[in-house]
C-alpha positions, 0 to 999 in steps of 0.5 A: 739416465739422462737428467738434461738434453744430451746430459746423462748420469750414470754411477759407472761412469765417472762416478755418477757426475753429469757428463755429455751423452755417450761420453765419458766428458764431464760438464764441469770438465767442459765449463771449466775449460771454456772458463779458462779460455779455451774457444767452442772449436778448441773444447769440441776438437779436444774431447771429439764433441760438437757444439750441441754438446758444449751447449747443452753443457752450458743450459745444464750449469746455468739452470742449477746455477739459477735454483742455487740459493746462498744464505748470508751468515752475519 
């Protein structure tokens, strides 16, 4: 099913966790490794992506991360 542009989610493919339409690539796989310094071209090169997809990863992390709400405890 997909959740986002080129974003899918599938319980027979790893796990149900996003990954990039038509792959087996997790989002998070890919945030974590542009995080840890790896460029676009390197990330696309590794997991044979293009760069709508390293997008797309991206729009889909920043839109959950914009609902996320975090309660202070005093």
């Amino acid at each position: 099913m997909e959740i986002a542009y080129r974003i899918t989610a599938d319980e027979k493919v790893r796990f149900g966790k996003p990954v990039i339409k038509g792959t087996r690539v997790p989002v998070d796989l890919i945030i974590g490794k542009l995080a840890g310094g790896m460029t676009y071209e390197e990330v696309m090169s590794e997991y044979d992506l293009i760069k709508e997809d390293i997008l797309a990863a991206l729009d889909y992390a920043a839109k959950h991360l914009s609902s996320e709400e975090i309660k202070a405890v005093a």
